[in-house]
C-alpha positions as CSV (number, residue, x, y, z in Angstrom):
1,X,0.0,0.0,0.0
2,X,1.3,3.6,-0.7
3,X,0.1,6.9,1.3
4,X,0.6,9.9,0.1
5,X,0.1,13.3,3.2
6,X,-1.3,16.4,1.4
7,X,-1.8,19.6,3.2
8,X,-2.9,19.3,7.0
9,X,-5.0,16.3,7.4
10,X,-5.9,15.2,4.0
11,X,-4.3,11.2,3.1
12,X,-4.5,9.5,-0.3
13,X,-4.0,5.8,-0.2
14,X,-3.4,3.3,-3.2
15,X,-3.5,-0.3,-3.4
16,X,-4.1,-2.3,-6.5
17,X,-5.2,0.2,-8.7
18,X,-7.8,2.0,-6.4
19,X,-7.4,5.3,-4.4
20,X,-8.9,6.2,-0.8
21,X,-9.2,9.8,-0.3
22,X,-9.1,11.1,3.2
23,X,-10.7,14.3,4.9
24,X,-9.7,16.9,2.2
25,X,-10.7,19.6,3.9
26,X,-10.1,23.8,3.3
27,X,-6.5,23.9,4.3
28,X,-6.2,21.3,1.5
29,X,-5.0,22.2,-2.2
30,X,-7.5,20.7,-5.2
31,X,-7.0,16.8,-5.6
32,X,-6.3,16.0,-9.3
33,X,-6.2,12.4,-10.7
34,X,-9.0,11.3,-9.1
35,X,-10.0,8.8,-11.7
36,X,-9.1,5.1,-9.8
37,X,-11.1,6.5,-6.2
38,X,-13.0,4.7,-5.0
39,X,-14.0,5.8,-1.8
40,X,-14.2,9.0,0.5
41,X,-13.7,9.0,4.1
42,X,-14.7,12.2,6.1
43,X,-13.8,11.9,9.9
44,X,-16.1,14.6,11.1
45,X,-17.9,18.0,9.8
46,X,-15.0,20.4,10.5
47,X,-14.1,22.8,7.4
48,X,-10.7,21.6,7.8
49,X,-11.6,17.8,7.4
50,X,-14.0,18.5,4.5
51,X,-15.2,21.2,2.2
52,X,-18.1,21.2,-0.8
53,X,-15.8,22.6,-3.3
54,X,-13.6,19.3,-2.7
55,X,-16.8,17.4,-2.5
56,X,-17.9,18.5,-5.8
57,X,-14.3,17.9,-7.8
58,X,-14.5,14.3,-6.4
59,X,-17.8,13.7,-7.6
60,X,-17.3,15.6,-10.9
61,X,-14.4,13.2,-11.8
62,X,-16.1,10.1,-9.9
63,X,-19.8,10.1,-10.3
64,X,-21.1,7.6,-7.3
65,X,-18.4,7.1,-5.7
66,X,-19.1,6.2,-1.8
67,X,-19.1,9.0,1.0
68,X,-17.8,7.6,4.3
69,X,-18.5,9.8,7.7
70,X,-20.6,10.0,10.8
71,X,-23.9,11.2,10.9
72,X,-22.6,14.6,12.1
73,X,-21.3,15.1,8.5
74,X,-24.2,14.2,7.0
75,X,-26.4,16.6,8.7
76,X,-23.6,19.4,7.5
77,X,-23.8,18.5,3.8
78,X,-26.7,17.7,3.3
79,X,-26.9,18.6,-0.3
80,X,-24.7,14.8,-0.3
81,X,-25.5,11.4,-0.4
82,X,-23.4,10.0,3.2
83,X,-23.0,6.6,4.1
84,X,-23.4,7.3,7.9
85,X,-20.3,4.8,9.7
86,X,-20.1,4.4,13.4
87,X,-17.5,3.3,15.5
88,X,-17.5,-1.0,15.0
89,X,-18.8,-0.9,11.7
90,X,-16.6,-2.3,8.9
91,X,-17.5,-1.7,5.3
92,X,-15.3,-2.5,1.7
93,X,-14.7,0.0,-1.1
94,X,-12.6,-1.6,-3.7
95,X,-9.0,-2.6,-2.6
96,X,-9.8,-1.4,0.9
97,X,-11.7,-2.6,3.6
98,X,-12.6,-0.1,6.3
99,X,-13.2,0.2,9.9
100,X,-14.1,2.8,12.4
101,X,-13.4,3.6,15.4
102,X,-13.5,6.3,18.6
103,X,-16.4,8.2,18.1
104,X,-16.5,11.5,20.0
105,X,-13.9,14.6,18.5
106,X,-11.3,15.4,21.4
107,X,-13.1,18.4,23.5
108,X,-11.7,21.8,22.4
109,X,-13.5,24.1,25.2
110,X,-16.7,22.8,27.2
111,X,-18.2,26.0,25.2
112,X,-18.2,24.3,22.4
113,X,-20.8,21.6,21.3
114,X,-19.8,18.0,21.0
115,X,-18.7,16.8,17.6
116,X,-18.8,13.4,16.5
117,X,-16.1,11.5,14.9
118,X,-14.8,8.6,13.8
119,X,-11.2,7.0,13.4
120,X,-10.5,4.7,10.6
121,X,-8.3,1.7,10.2
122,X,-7.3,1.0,6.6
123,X,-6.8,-2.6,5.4
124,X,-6.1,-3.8,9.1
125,X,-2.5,-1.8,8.4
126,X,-3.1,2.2,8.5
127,X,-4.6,3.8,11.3
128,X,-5.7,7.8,11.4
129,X,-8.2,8.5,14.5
130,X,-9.2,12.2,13.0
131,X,-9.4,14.6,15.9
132,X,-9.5,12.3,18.5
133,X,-6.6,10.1,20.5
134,X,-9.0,7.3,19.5
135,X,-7.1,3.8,20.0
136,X,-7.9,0.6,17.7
137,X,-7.9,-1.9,20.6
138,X,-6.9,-5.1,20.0
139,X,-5.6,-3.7,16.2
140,X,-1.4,-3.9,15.8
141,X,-0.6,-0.7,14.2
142,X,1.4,-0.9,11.5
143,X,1.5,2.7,10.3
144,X,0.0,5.6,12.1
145,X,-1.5,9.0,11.0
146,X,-0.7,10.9,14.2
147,X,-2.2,14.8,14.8
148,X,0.4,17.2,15.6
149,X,-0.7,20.4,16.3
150,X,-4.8,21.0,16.9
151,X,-6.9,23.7,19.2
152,X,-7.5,20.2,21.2
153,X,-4.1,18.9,21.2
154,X,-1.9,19.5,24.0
155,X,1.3,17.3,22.7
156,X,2.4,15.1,26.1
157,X,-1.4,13.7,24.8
158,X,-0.6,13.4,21.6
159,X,2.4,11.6,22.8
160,X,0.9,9.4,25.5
161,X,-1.7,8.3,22.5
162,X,1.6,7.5,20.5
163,X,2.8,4.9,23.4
164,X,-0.5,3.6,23.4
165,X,-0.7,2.6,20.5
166,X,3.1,1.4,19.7
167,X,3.1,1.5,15.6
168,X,5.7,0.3,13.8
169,X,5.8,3.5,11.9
170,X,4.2,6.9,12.0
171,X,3.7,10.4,10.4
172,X,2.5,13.5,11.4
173,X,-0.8,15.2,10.3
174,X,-3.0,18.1,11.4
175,X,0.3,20.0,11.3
176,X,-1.4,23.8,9.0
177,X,-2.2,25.2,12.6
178,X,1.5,25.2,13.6
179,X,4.6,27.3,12.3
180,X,7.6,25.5,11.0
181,X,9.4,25.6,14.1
182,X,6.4,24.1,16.1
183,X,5.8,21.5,13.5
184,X,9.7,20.3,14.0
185,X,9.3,20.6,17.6
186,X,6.1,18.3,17.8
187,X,7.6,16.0,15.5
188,X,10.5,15.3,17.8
189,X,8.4,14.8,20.3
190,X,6.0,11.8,18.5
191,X,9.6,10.5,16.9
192,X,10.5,9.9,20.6
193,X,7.2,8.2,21.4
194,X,7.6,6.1,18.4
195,X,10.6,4.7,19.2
196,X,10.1,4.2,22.4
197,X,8.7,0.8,21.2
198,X,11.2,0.1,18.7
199,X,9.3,1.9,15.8
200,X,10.3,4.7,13.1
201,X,9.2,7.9,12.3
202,X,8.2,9.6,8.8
203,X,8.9,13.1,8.1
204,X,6.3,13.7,5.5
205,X,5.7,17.2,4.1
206,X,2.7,17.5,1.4
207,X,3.5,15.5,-1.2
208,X,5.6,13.0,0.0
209,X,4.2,9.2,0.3
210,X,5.3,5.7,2.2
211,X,5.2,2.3,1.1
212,X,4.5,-0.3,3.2
């Protein structure tokens, strides 16, 4: 499988032929060659995880293809046709198989409402919990999506979710909220936590892609 990180929290995945596109959301440049997707993931209904203008290139170029997200999302475009996915469920989309975890988007301020929001576990090998420290129990992580820099995340959690999880490798994402020195500084800090369980951490910068 091969992932390639666009800007902030936006992932495109390939195996045998098909693409997964995740959460393209404002911060996000336009996806092009979008012919071979075959499925859409959307973790929850932030701007930053999702936008109609992205919504609408996918669909021009890919009439049908599936919609992924929690109900949350489908209340917020409702102009779309969702698939509403809950924590548990599993679902298959081509070369992938899909299945969601966590549920709830980490708390930002207790003035804000409650988001929902789902992680997602990729083929039983790639694991990106959206905004949440969400952990695939029982799942052994072979490459990890990990947030770096969020109003929600305060980084010794980001790192203790890291530990928790103990992948084999990992990447940062969520990472348009933080200045270049910040974004090192975080990643230093989820390269530690990586290791600290014999695994190896990705610098990837928009563009850039892993195989594994």
């Amino acid at each position: 499988m091969h992932v390639t990180k666009h800007e902030h929290a936006t992932l495109r995945l390939e195996h045998d032929g098909d693409t997964l596109i995740v959460d393209p959301g404002v911060f996000t440049s336009p996806l092009d060659d979008l012919s071979d997707a075959v499925a859409l993931v959307i973790t929850h209904e932030h701007a930053d995880h999702w936008t109609a203008a992205h919504l609408d290139r996918i669909l021009a170029a890919v009439p049908g293809i599936p919609v992924f997200a929690p109900a949350g999302v489908a209340e917020a475009a409702g102009d779309y046709d969702i698939t509403v996915v809950t924590p548990g469920d599993i679902v298959s989309a081509g070369a992938f198989t899909l299945q969601f975890f966590g549920g709830e988007h980490a708390v930002i301020h207790s003035s804000l409402p409650a988001v929902q929001n789902v992680g997602v576990l990729v083929n039983g090998m790639l694991y990106y919990p959206g905004d949440s420290y969400a952990v695939p129990v029982g799942v052994d992580v072979d490459v990890l999506a990990a947030p770096l820099g969020a109003p929600w995340l305060k980084i010794g959690e980001a790192m203790d979710f890291v530990l928790e999880v103990r992948p084999r490798r990992a990447f940062g994402v969520h990472d348009m909220t933080l200045s270049e020195a910040g974004r090192r500084m975080h990643r230093e800090r989820l390269q530690w936590s990586t290791e600290q369980y014999g695994g190896e951490f990705f610098e990837l910068n928009p563009g850039d892609s892993l195989e594994f």
